[in-house]
KOLBA-834033 format. One record per residue: residue in one letter; x, y, z of N, C-alpha, C in turn. Coordinates in steps of 0.05 Angstrom, whole numbers, padded with zeros to 5 digits, always signed. Last residue first. Layout:
AXYZXYZXYZ ...
This chain:
X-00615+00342-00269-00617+00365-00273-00634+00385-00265 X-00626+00279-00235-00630+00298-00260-00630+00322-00255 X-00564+00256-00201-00589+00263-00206-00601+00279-00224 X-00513+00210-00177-00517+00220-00192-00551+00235-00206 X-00478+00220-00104-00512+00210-00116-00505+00221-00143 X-00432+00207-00050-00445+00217-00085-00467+00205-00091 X-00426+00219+00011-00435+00199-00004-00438+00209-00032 X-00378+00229+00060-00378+00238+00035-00398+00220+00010 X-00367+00238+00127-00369+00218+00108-00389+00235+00080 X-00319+00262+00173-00342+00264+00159-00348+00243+00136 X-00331+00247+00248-00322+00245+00227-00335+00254+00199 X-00334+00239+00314-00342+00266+00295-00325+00254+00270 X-00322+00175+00355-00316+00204+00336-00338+00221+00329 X-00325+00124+00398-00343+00141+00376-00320+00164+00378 X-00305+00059+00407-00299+00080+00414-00322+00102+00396 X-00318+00006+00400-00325+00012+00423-00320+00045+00425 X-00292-00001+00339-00277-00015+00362-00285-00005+00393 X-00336+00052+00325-00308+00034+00310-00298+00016+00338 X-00376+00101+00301-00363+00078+00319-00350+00059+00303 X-00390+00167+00285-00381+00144+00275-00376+00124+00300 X-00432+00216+00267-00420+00208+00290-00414+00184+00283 X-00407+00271+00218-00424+00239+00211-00412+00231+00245 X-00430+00315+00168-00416+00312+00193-00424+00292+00209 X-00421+00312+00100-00440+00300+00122-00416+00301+00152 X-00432+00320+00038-00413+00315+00056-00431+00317+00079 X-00455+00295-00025-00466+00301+00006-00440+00296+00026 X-00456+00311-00090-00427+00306-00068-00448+00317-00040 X-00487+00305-00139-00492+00318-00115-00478+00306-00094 X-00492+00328-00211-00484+00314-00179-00480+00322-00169 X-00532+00330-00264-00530+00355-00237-00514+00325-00224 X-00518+00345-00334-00518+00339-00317-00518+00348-00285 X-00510+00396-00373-00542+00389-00365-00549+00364-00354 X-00451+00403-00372-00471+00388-00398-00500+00375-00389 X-00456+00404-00308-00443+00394-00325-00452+00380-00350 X-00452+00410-00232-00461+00420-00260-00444+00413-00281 X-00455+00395-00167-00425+00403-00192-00445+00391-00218 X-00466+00420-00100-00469+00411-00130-00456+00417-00145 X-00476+00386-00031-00459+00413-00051-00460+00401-00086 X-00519+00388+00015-00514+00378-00014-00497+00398-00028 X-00500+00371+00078-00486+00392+00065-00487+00384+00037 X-00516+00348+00132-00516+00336+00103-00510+00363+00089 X-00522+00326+00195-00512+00349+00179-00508+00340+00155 X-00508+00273+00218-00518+00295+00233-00526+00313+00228 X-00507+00208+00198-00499+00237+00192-00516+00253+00210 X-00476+00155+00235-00506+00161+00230-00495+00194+00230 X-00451+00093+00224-00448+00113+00225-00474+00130+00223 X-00403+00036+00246-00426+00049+00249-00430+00079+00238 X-00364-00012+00212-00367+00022+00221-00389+00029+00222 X-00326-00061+00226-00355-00057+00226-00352-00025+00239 X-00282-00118+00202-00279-00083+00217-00311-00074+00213 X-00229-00174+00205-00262-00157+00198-00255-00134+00220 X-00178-00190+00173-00180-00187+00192-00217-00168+00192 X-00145-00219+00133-00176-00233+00144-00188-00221+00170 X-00104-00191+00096-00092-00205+00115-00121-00218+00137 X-00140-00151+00071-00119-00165+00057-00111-00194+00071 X-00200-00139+00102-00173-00138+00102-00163-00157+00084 X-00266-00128+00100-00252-00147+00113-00225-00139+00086 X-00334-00089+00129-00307-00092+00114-00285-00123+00120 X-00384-00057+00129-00366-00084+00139-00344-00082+00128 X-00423-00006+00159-00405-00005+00141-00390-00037+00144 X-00486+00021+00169-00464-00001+00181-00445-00009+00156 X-00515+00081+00170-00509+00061+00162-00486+00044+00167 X-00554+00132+00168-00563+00114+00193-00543+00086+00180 X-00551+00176+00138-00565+00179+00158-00557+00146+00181 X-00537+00149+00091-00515+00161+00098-00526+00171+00128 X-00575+00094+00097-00562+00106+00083-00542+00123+00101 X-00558+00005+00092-00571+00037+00100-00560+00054+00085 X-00495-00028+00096-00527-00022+00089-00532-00005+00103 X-00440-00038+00048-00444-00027+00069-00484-00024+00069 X-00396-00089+00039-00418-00084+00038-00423-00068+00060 X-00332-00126+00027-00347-00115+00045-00370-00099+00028 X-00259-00132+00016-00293-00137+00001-00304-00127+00024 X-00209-00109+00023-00209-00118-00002-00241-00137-00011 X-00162-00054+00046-00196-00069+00042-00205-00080+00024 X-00090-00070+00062-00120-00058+00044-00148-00073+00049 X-00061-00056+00123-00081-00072+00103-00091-00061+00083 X-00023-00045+00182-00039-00034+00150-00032-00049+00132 X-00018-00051+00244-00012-00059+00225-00034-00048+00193 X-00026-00015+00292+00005-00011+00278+00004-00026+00252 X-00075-00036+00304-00045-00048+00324-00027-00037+00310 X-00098-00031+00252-00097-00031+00275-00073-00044+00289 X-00119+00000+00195-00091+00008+00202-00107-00003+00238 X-00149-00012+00138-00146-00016+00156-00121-00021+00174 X-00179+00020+00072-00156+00011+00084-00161-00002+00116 X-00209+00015+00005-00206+00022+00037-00170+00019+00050 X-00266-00010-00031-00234-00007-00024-00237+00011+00002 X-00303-00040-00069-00300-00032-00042-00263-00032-00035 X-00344-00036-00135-00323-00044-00123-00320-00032-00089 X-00413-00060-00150-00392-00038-00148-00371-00048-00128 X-00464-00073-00204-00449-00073-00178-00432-00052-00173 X-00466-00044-00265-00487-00048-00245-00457-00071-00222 X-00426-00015-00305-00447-00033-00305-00463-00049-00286 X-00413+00027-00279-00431+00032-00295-00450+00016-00299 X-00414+00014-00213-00397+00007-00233-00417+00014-00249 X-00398+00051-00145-00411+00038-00171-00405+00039-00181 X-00359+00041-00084-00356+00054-00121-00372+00041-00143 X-00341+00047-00023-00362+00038-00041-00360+00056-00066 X-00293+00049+00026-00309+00068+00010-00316+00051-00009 X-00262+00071+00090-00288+00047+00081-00286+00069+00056 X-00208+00065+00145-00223+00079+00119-00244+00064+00091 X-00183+00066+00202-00200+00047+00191-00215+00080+00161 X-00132+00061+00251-00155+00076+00231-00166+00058+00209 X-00076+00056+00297-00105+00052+00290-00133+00070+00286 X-00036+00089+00307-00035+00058+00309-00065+00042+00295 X-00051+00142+00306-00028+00137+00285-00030+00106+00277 X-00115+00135+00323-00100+00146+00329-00079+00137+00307 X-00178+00142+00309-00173+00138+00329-00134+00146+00338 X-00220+00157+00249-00186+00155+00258-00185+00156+00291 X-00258+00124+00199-00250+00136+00233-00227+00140+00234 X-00299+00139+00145-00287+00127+00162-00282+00135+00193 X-00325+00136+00081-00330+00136+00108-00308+00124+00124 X-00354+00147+00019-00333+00150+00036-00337+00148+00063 X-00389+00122-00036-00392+00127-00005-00360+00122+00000 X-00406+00141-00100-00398+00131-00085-00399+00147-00062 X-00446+00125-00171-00447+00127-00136-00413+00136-00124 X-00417+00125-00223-00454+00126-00227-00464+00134-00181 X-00378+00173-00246-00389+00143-00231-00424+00151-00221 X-00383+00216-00286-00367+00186-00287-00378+00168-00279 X-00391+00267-00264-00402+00256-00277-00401+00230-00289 X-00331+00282-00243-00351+00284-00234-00375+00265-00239 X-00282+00270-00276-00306+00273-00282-00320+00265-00267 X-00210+00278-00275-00237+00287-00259-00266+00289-00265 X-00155+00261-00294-00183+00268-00308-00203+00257-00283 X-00100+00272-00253-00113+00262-00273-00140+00268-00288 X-00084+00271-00184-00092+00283-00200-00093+00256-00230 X-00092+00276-00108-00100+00269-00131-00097+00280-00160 X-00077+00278-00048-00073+00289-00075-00074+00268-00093 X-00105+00280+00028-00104+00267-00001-00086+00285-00026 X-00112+00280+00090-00110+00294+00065-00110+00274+00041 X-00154+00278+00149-00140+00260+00125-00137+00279+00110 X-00145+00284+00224-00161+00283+00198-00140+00268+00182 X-00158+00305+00294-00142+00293+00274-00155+00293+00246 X-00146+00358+00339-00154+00329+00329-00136+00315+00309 X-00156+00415+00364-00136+00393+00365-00144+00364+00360 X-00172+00483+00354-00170+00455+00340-00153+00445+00350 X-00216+00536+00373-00177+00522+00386-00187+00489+00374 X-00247+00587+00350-00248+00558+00356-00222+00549+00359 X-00281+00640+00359-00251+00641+00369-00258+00603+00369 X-00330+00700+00338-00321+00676+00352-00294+00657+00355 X-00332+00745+00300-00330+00746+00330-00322+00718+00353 X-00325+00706+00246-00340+00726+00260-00318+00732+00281 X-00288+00657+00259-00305+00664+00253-00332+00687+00264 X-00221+00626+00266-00244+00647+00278-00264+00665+00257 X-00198+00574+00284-00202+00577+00266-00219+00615+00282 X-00125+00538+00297-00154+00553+00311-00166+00567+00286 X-00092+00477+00309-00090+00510+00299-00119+00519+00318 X-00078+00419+00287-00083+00427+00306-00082+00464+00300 X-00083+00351+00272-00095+00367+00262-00093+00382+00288 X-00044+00281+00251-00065+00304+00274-00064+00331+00253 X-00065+00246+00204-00048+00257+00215-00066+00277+00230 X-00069+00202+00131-00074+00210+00159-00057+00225+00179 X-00058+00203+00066-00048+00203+00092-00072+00214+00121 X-00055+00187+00000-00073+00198+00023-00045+00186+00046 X-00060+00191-00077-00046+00177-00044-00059+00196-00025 X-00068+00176-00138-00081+00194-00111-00069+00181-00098 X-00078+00179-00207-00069+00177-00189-00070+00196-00155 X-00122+00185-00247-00113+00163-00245-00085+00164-00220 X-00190+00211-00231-00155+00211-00215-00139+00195-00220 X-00240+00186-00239-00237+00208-00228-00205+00195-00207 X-00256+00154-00272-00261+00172-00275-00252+00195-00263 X-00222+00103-00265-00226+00111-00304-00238+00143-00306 X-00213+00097-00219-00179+00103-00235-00197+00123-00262 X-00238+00090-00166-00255+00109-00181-00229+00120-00210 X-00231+00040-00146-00246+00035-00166-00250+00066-00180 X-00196+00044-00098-00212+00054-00098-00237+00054-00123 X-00145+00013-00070-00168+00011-00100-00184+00027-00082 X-00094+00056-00038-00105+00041-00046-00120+00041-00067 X-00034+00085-00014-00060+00087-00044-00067+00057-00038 X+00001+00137+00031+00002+00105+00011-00023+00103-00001 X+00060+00167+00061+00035+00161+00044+00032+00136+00031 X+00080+00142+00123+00078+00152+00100+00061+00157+00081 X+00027+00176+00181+00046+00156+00164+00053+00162+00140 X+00020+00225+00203+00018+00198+00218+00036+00175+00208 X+00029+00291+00194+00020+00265+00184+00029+00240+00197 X+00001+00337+00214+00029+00322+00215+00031+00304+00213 X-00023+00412+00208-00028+00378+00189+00003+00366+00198 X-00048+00464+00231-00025+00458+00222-00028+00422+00218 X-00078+00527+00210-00079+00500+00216-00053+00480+00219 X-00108+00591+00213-00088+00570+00205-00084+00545+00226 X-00153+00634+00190-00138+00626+00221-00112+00603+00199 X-00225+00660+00176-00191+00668+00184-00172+00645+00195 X-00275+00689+00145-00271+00676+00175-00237+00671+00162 X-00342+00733+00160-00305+00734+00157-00301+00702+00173 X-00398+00738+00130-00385+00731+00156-00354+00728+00143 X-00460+00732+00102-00439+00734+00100-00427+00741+00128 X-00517+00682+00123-00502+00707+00133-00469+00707+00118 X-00566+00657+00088-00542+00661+00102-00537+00680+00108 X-00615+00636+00046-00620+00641+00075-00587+00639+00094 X-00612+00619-00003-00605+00642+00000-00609+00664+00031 X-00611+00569-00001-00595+00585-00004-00586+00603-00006 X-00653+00528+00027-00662+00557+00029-00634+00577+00032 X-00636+00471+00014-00665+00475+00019-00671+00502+00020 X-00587+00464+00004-00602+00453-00019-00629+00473-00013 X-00568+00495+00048-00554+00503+00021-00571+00489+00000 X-00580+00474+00098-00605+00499+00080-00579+00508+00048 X-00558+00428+00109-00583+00422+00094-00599+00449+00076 X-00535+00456+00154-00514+00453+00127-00543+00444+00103 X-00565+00514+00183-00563+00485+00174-00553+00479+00158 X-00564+00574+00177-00565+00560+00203-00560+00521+00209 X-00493+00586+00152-00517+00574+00143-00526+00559+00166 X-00452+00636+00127-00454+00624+00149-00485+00616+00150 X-00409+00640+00077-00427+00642+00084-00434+00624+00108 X-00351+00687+00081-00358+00661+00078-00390+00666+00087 X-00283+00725+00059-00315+00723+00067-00324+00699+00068 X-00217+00696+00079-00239+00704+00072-00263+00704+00073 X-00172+00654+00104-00180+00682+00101-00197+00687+00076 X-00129+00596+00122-00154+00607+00108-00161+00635+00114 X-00080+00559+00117-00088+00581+00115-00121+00583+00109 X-00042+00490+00136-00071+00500+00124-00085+00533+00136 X+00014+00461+00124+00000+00484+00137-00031+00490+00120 X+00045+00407+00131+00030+00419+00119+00019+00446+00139 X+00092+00353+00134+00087+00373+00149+00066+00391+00133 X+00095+00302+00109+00109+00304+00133+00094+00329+00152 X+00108+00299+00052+00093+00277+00061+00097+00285+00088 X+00153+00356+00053+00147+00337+00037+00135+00310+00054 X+00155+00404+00104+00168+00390+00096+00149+00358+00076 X+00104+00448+00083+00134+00456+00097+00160+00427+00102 X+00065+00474+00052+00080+00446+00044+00106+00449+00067 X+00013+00502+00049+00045+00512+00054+00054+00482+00059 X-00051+00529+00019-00038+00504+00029+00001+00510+00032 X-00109+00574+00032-00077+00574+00022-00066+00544+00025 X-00168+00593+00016-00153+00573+00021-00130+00572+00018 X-00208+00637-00006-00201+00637+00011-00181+00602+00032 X-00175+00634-00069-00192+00652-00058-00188+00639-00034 X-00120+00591-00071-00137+00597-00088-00160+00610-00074 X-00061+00552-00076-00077+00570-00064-00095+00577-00081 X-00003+00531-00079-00019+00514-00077-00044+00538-00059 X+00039+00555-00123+00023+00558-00107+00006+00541-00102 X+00067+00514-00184+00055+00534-00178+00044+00539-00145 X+00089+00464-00205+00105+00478-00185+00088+00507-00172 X+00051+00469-00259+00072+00460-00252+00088+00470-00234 X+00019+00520-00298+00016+00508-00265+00029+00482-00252 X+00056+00569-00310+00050+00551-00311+00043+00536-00289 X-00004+00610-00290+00008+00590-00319+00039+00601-00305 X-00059+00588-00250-00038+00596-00259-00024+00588-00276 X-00130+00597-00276-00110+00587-00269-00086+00600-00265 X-00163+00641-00240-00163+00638-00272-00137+00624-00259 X-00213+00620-00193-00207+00634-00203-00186+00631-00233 X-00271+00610-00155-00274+00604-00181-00244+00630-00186 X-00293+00593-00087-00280+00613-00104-00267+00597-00126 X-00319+00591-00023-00311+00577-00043-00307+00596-00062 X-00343+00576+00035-00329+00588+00025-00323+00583-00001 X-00397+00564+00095-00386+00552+00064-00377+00575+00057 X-00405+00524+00159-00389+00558+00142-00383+00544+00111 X-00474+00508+00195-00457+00497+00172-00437+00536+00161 X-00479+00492+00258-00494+00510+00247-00463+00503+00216 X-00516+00432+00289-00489+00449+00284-00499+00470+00256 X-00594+00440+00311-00571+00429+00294-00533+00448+00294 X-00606+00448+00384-00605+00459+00358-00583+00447+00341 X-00586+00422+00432-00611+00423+00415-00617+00426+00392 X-00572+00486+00463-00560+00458+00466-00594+00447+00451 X-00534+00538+00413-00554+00530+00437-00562+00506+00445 X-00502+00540+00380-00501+00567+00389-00519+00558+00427 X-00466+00481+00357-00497+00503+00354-00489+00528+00371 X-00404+00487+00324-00424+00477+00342-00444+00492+00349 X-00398+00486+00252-00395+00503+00284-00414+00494+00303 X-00365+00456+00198-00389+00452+00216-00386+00460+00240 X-00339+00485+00134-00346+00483+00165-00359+00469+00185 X-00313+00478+00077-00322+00479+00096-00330+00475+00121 X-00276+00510+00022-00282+00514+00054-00312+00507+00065 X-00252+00508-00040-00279+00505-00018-00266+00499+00010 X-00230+00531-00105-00221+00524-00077-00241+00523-00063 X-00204+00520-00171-00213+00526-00154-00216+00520-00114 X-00180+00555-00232-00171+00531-00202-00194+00547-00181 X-00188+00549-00312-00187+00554-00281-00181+00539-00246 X-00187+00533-00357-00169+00548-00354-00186+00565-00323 X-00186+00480-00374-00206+00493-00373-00212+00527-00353 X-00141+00464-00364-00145+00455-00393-00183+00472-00394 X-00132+00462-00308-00128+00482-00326-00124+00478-00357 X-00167+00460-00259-00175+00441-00282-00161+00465-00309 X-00150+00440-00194-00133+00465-00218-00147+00444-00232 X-00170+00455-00129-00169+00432-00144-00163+00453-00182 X-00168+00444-00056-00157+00465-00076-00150+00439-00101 X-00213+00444-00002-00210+00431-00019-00200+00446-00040 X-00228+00421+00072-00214+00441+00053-00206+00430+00015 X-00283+00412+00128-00258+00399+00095-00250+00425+00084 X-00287+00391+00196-00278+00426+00174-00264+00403+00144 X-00320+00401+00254-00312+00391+00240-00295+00405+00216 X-00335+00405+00325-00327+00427+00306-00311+00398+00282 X-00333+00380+00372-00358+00374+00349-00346+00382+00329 X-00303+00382+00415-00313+00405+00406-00341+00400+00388 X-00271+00338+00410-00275+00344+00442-00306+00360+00437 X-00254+00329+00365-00267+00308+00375-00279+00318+00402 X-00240+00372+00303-00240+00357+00343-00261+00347+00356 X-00219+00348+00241-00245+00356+00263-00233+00355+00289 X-00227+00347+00176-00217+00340+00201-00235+00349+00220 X-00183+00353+00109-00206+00352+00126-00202+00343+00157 X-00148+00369+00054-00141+00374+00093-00171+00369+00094 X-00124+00366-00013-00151+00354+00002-00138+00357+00030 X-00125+00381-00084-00110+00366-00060-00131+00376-00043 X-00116+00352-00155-00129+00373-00128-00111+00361-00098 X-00111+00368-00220-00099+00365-00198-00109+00376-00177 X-00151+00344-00286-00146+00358-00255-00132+00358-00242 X-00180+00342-00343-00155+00338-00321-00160+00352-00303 X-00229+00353-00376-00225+00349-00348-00193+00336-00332 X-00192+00345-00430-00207+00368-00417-00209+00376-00399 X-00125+00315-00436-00151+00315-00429-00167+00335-00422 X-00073+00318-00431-00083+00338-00454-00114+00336-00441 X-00043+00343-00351-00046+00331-00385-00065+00343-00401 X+00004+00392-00329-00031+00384-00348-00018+00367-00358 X+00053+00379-00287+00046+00391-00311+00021+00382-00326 X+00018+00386-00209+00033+00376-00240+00030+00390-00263 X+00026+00420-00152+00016+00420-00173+00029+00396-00200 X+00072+00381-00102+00058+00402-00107+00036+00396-00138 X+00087+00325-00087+00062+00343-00066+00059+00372-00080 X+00112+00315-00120+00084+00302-00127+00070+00317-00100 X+00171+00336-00111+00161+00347-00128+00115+00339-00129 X+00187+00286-00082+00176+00316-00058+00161+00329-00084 X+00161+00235-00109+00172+00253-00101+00164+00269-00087 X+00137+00159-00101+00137+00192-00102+00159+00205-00103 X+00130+00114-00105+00142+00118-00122+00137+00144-00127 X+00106+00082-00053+00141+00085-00059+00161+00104-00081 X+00056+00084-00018+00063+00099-00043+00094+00097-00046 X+00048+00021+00005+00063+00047+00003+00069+00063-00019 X+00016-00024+00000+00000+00000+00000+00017+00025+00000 
């Protein structure tokens, strides 16, 4: 599963390929576990379509005990850089700082954002927000080397991606308010041809408990009807790929199975809290990426995690 065949050069931007949808993106998500407070960050260059773009978002704990977490969306459309090989890893309100290769990362953020009493009111009443400032920096230390598994999604989206796990610690401040982060999360980089529009499903889900033990689930329909399961499983120190399993229910209420390279079984509970439909348009196609602030169990223990399901739907 070890990515072996990197460079320091593959944590930044690549040179395009010719494809339309090529892409290079890269990926900090996470959360504290103490707080609720969750957060993805996402900087992705489709410069064969001569722009990069960037998303921020949030989940703030309610204001009042009861009330749903209240959802921050940021996001920004701007003109690529040329050349984008080696270029900045930034884009409207998201910076990324590479400070030592697979090892150390910094996550910036600054700018306006919208502040939504429910992540659900971005499908249901978008134009029910508050603009709002929000600011701070992060800092990412990765756990392990990087490494790749199947994920089934090669033909549409990325023929190449590695990921890592690793704590997560900074502060974020919004508005008037002041959040102190100490958890953990996942990044990723990916790049290749990005079509959105490709796979017909998929479910992301997992946990991170600590460097010694994590667990990552994800489901990929196949055009032609079933679908592949990849993953990973990192316990006692030891890491596996996921190599079958079935998950039932939906992203609200669902038990995830899984079983290892090496026969080892893993069962992820998970039930979303917060559904965030964010949409990506395309030749009078609509998908709908549900990120989800998701309470998860794993080995007796529970998290704040987020889980990511795709739906493809009409227009």
């Amino acid at each position: 599963m070890a990515a072996t065949d990197l460079l320091a050069a593959d944590e930044r931007f690549h040179a395009p390929g010719a494809e339309e949808q090529w892409s290079d993106s890269l990926y900090f998500g996470g959360g504290d576990a103490a707080s609720g407070l969750a957060f993805y960050t996402r900087i992705g260059a489709r410069p064969n379509e001569g722009r990069i773009e960037a998303a921020l978002g949030v989940w703030l704990p309610p204001r009042m005990p009861g009330h749903p977490p209240r959802f921050l969306l940021a996001f920004a459309h701007e003109a690529v850089p040329e050349p984008l090989a080696g270029a900045p890893v930034a884009a409207g309100p998201v910076a990324y700082g590479c400070e030592a290769p697979f090892e150390r990362w910094t996550i910036a953020v600054d700018g306006p954002a919208r502040l939504f009493a429910r992540a659900e009111d971005i499908g249901e009443h978008p134009d029910a927000h508050q603009v709002i400032a929000v600011s701070g920096e992060l800092a990412f230390t990765a756990w392990t080397s990087p490494f790749a598994f199947g994920t089934g999604l090669a033909d549409g989206v990325a023929l190449r991606h590695y990921e890592q796990p690793g704590a997560i610690a900074g502060a974020l401040t919004v508005g008037a308010e002041h959040f102190a982060i100490d958890g953990a999360g996942m990044r990723d980089h990916s790049w290749g041809v990005r079509d959105w529009q490709g796979v017909p499903y998929w479910r992301w889900m997992g946990m991170l408990l600590d460097a010694g033990n994590f667990l990552l689930v994800n489901n990929v329909g196949l055009a032609g009807g079933g679908e592949t399961v990849g993953g990973c499983l990192m316990q006692h120190g030891e890491l596996a790929p996921i190599v079958s399993g079935t998950t039932e229910g939906t992203q609200r209420d669902f038990v995830a199975h899984a079983r290892d390279a090496i026969g080892r079984e893993a069962v992820l509970r998970g039930a979303a809290l917060s559904i965030a439909p964010l949409r990506q348009r395309r030749d009078g196609r609509l998908t709908i990426v549900n990120e989800a602030l998701t309470r998860v169990e794993w080995l007796g223990h529970e998290r704040f995690a987020i889980s990511e399901w795709l739906v493809q739907s009409d227009a």
